[in-house]
C-alpha positions in Angstrom: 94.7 43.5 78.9 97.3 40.8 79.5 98.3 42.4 82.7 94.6 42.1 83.6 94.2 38.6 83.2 97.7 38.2 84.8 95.9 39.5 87.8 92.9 37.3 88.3 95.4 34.2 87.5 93.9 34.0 84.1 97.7 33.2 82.8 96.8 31.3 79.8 94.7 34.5 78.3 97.7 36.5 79.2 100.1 34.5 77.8 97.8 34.9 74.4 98.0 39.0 74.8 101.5 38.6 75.2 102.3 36.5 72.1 100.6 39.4 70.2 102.6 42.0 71.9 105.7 39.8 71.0 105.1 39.1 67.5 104.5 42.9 66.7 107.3 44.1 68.8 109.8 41.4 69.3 112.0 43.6 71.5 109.6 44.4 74.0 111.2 44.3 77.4 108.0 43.9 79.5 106.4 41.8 77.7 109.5 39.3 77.8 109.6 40.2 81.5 105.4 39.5 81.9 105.5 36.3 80.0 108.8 35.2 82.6 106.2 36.1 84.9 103.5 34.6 83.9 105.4 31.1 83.1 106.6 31.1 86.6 103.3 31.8 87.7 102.2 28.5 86.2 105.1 26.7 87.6 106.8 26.4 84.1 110.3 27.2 85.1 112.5 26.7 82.1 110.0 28.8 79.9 110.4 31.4 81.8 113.9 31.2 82.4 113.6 31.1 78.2 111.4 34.1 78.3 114.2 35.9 80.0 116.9 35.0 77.8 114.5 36.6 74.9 115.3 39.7 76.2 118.2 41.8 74.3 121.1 42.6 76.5 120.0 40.3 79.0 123.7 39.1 79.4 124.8 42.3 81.2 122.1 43.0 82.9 122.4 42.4 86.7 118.8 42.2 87.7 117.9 39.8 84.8 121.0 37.6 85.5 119.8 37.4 89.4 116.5 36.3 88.4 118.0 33.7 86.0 120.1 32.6 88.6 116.7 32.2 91.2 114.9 30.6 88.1 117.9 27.6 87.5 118.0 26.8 92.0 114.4 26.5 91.4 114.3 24.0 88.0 117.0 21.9 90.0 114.9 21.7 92.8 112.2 20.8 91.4 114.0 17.8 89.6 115.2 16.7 92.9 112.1 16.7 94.2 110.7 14.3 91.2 113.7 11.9 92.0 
């Protein structure tokens, strides 16, 4: 359902399906993936960078680092754009 919403850019509906996936499985990869997602989505770059680091294990895991790493050029250049 989430996914669905995520689709047609309704991200605020997904984000709802998500924080009942999340509350009854805390550990759920994709849905701490989606809501990253989502969050970006939306332009809300620390949440999900936050989202992300939700995720167990997301220290060693390459693919999560990389996409931290986009997430952090992407909150400073948005905060040099706003100076």
């Amino acid at each position: 359902m989430g996914q669905s919403y995520y689709q047609v850019g309704k991200y605020e509906d997904a984000l709802a399906c998500l924080d009942v996936v999340l509350h009854i499985i805390p550990t759920h990869r994709e849905g701490h993936i989606s809501r990253s997602a989502t969050y970006f989505q939306m332009g809300e770059y620390q949440k999900s960078y936050d989202a992300l680091k939700n995720i167990r294990g997301w220290e060693d895991d390459e693919v999560i680092q990389r996409n931290m790493r986009a997430l952090e050029d992407r909150m400073k250049q948005q905060s040099e754009s706003q100076n």
